[in-house]
MARMIBA-293145 format. One record per residue (C-alpha): y, z negated, x; residue number from 1; residue in three letters. Coordinates in steps of 0.001 Angstrom, whole numbers, plus 524288, in hexadecimal, padded with zeros to 5 digits. Example, Ala and Ser with C-alpha at 12.3 -4.5 7.8 and 13.67 -1.06 7.14 Angstrom:
<pts>
<<7EE6C 7E188 8300C> 1 ALA>;
<<7FBDC 7E41C 83566> 2 SER>;
</pts>
This chain:
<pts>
<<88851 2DF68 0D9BE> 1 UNK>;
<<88D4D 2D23E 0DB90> 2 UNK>;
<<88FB5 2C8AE 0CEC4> 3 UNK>;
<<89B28 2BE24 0CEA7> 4 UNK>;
<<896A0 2B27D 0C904> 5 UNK>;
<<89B9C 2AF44 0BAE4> 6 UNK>;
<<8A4D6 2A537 0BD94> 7 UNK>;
<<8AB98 2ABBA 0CAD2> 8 UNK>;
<<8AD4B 2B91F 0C0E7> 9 UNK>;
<<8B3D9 2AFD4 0B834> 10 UNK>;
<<8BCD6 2AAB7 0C0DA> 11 UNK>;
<<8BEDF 2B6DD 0C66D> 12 UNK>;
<<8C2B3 2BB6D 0B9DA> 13 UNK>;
<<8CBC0 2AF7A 0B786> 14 UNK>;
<<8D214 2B546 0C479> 15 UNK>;
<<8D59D 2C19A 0C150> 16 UNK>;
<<8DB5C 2BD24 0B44B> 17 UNK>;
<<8E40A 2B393 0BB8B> 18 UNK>;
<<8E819 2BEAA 0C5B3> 19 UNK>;
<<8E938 2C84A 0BA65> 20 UNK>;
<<8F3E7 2BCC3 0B2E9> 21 UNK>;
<<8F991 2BC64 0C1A5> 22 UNK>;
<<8FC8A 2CA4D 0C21C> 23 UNK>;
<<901A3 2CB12 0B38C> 24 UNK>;
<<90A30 2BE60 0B6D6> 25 UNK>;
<<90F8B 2C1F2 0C460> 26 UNK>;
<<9137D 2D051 0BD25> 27 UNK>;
<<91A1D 2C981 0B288> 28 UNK>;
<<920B0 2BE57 0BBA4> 29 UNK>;
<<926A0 2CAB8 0C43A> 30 UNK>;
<<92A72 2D2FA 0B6DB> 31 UNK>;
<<930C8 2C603 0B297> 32 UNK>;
<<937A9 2C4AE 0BF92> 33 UNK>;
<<93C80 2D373 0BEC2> 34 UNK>;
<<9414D 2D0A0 0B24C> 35 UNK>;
<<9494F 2C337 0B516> 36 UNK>;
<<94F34 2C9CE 0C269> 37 UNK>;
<<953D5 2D4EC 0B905> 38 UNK>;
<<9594D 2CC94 0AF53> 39 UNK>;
<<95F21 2C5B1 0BA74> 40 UNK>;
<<96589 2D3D6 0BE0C> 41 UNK>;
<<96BF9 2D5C7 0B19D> 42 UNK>;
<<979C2 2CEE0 0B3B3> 43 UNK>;
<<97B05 2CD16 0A434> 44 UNK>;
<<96D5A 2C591 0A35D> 45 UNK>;
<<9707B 2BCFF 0AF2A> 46 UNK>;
<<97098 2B016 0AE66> 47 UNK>;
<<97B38 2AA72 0A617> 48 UNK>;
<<97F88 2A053 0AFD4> 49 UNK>;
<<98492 2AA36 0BAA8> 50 UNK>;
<<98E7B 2AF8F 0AE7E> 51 UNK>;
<<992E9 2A14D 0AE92> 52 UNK>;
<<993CE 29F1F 0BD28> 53 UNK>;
<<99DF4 2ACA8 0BC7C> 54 UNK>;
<<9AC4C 2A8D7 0BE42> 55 UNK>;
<<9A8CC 298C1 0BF87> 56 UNK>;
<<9A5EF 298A0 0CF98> 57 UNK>;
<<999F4 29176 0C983> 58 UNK>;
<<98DD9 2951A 0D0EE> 59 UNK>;
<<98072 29756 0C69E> 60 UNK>;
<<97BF1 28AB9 0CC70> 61 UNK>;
<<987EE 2837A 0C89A> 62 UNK>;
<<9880B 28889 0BAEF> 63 UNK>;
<<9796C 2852F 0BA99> 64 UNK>;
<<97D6B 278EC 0C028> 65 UNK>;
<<98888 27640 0B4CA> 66 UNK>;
<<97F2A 27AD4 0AA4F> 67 UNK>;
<<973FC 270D5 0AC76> 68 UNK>;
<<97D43 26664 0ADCE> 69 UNK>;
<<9838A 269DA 0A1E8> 70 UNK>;
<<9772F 26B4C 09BC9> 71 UNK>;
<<96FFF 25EA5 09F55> 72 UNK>;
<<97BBC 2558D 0A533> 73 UNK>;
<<979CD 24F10 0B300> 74 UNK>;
<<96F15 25267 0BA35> 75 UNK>;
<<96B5E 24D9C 0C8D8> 76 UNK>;
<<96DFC 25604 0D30D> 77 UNK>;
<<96039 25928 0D632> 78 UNK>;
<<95E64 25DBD 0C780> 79 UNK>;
<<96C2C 264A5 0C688> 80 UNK>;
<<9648E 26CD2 0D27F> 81 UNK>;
<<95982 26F64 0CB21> 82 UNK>;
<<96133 27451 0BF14> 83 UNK>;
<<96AF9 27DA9 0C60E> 84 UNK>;
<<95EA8 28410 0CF61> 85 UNK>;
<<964AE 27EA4 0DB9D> 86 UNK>;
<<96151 27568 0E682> 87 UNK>;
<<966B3 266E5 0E747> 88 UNK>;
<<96EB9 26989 0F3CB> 89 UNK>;
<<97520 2772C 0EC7F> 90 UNK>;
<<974ED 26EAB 0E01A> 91 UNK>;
<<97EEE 264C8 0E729> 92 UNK>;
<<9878E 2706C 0EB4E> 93 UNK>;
<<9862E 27439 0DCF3> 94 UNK>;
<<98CBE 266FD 0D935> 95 UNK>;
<<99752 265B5 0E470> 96 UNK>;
<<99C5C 2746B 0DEC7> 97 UNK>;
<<99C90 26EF5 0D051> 98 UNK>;
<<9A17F 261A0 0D301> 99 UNK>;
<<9ACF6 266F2 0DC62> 100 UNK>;
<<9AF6D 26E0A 0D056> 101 UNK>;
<<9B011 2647A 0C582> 102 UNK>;
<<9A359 267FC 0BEBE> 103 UNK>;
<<99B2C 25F21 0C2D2> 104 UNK>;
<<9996F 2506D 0C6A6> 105 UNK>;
<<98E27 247BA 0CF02> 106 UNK>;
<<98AC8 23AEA 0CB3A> 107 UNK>;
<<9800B 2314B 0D1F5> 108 UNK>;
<<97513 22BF3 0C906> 109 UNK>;
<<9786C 21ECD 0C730> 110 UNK>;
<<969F3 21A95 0C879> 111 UNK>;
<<9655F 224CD 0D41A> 112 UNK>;
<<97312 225C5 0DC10> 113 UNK>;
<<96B5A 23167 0E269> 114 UNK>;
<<96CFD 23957 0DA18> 115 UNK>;
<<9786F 240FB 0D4D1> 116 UNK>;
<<979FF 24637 0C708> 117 UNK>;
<<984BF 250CB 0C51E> 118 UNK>;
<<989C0 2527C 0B80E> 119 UNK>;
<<994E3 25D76 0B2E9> 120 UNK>;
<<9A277 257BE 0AF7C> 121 UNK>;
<<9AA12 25B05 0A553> 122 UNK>;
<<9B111 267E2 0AAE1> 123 UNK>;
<<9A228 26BEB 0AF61> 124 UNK>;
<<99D39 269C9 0A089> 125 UNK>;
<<9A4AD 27187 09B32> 126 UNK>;
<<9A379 27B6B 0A5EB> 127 UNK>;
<<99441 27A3E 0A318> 128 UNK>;
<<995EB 27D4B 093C9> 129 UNK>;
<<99C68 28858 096E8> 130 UNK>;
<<993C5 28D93 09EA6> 131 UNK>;
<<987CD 289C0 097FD> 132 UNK>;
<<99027 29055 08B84> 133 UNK>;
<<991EC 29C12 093DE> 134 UNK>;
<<98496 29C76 09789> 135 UNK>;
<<97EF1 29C1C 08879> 136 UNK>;
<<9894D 2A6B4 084D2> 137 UNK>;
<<9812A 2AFFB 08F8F> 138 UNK>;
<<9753C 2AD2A 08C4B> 139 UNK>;
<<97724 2AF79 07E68> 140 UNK>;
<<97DBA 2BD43 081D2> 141 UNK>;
<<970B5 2BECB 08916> 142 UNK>;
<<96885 2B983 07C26> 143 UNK>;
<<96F28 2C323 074C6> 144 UNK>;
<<969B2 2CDD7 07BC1> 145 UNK>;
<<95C0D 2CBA7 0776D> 146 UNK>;
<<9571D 2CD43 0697C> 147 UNK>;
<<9523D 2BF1C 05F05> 148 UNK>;
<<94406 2C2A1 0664C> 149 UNK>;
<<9459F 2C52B 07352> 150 UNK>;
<<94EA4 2B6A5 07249> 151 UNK>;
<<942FA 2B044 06C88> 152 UNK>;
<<93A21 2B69E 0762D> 153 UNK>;
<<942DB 2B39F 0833F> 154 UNK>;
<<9456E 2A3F9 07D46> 155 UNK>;
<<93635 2A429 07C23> 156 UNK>;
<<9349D 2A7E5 08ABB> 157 UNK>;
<<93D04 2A14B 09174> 158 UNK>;
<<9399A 294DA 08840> 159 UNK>;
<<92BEE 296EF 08D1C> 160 UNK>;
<<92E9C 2994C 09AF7> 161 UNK>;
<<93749 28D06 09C0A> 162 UNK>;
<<92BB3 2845A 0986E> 163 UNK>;
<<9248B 28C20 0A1C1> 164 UNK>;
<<92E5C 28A27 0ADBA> 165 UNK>;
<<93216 27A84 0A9AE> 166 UNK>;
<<921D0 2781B 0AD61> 167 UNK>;
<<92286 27FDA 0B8BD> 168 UNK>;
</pts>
């Protein structure tokens, strides 16, 4: 009968622990994956902005792309990108739609002329509060679906994971 060495049994104990956390991890990531492509399924649970897009001829990334201006001012192009989950080049198209329609305007950096900021104007502000109120009304019909504990539990989670994905 052939002995393994102390410190090789050790590690290959290590091993299987770390292949046994693998297995329990890759299960959970594809139960978690069932259950977000689900959710996505259910038309009442999807997300809020594609309610807001209905009847506008706003397309989700527009509405994205009103919300986080509304939300933090100007941004650069690049970052306005970045914000609505779209490339620079689609980001530009983006723009040209909302700026042909009075929503939005460019401006150079006075100290980089590079670069372009685009900020909302007044008709795309208040265009943006009502969406973002539109928004906050659908989420709370959601809210109010779940019970004081599962809200406590789902703010917990997503809390958590947020500071988990902001690292990553």
């Amino acid at each position: 009968m052939r002995t393994i060495p102390r410190p090789a049994a050790a590690a290959q104990g290590r091993a299987a622990v770390a292949q046994g956390r693998a297995a329990v991890a890759g299960t959970d990531a594809r139960r978690l994956h069932g259950l977000l492509v689900a959710l996505m399924r259910q038309r009442s649970l999807r997300d809020p902005v594609a309610a807001a897009c209905a009847g506008r001829h706003l397309s989700a990334p527009q509405v994205h792309t009103l919300l986080a201006l509304g939300q933090d001012g100007a941004l650069p192009m690049g970052d306005l990108a970045r914000r609505a989950g779209v490339t620079e080049k689609t980001a530009t198209g983006l723009v040209d739609r909302l700026e042909r329609d009075g929503l939005v305007q460019r401006a150079r950096d006075e100290a980089d002329r590079r670069v372009v900021h685009v900020r909302l104007t007044a008709a795309g502000a208040t265009l943006a509060r009502r969406l973002d109120g539109e928004i906050l009304l659908a989420l709370e019909r959601l809210l109010g679906r779940l019970g004081p504990a599962d809200r406590r539990d789902l703010f917990r989670l997503v809390t958590k994971l947020t500071g988990l994905t902001e690292d990553a």
